[in-house]
C-alpha positions, -999 to +999 in steps of 0.1 A: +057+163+270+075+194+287+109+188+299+124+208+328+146+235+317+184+234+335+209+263+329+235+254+298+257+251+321+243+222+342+235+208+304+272+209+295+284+191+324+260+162+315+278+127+307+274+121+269+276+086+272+254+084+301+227+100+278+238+087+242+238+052+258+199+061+273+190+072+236+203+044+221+186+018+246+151+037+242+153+041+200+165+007+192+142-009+222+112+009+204+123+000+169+129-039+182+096-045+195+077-025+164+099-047+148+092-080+164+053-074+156+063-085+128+082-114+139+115-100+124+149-089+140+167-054+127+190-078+110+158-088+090+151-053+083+185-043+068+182-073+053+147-062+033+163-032+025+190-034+015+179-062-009+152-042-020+176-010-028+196-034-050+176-064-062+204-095-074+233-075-061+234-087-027+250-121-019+254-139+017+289-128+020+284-093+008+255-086+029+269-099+057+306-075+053+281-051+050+255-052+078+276-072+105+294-044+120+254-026+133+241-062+144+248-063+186+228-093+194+251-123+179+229-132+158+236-153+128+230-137+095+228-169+077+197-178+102+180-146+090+183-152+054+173-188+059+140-177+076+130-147+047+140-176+023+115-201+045+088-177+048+089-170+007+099-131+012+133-138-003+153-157-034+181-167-039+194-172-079+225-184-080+236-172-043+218-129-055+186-117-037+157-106-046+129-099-026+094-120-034+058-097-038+053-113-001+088-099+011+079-064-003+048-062+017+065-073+048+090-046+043+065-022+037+044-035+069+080-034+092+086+001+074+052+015+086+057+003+122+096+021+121+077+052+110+056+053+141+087+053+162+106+078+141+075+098+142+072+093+184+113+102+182+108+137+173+081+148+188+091+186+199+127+185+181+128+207+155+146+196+122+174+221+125+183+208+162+180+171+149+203+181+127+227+193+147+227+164+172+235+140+147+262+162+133+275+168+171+276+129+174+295+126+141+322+149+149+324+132+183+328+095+170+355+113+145+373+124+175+378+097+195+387+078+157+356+064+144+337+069+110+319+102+114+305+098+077+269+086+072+263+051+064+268+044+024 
């Protein structure tokens, strides 16, 4: 897809939150309904992760500190772990996760449907200006007093 070309600056008079905002709405919509192919919410996909990067480390409590603060939705994180739990992708021994063979492959399935957006997302962005968007974002986040670091 071509995009019309504006003079920089037309381009530098453009609301950042008007377009950020657009971004975000178009990203996250994509990666939700990839997502709910799979009948899962993000929340279940931080979830896989983040128990698979760490197998027994992750409790309720902890995982929750750690992912609540991206979820936007209200949705319960106790819900989601109760359904990975129900559907035999996750254990629990002795309140630690672990993910089950089945929970694996459902991350891996969930993982290959993100791709496709991510993949769609860059279309005709080079690297080096990816790069620089996120790092423009950063330092504006920093500025008005957020967390400009990446996510741990």
């Amino acid at each position: 897809m071509t995009l019309k070309e504006y003079p920089q600056e037309q381009l530098a008079a453009q609301p950042i939150g008007a377009w950020s905002g657009e971004a975000y709405r178009r990203v996250v919509g994509a990666l939700r309904a990839q997502l709910a192919e799979e009948d899962l919410t993000q929340p279940h996909w931080w979830t896989l992760n983040h128990v698979a990067g760490a197998p027994g480390r992750w409790t309720r409590e902890a995982l929750i500190e750690r992912l609540a603060q991206y979820e936007d939705l209200g949705i319960d994180f106790h819900d989601v772990f109760d359904d990975l739990v129900a559907r035999g992708w996750l254990t629990e021994d002795a309140g630690a996760m672990t993910l089950t063979e089945a929970g694996e492959a459902g991350r891996l399935r969930a993982g290959e449907r993100n791709l496709r957006v991510h993949r769609q997302m860059h279309e005709g962005v080079a690297t080096a200006d990816f790069v620089t968007t996120i790092n423009v974002l950063r330092r504006m986040v920093a500025n008005l007093g957020g967390n400009g670091d990446l996510p741990d």
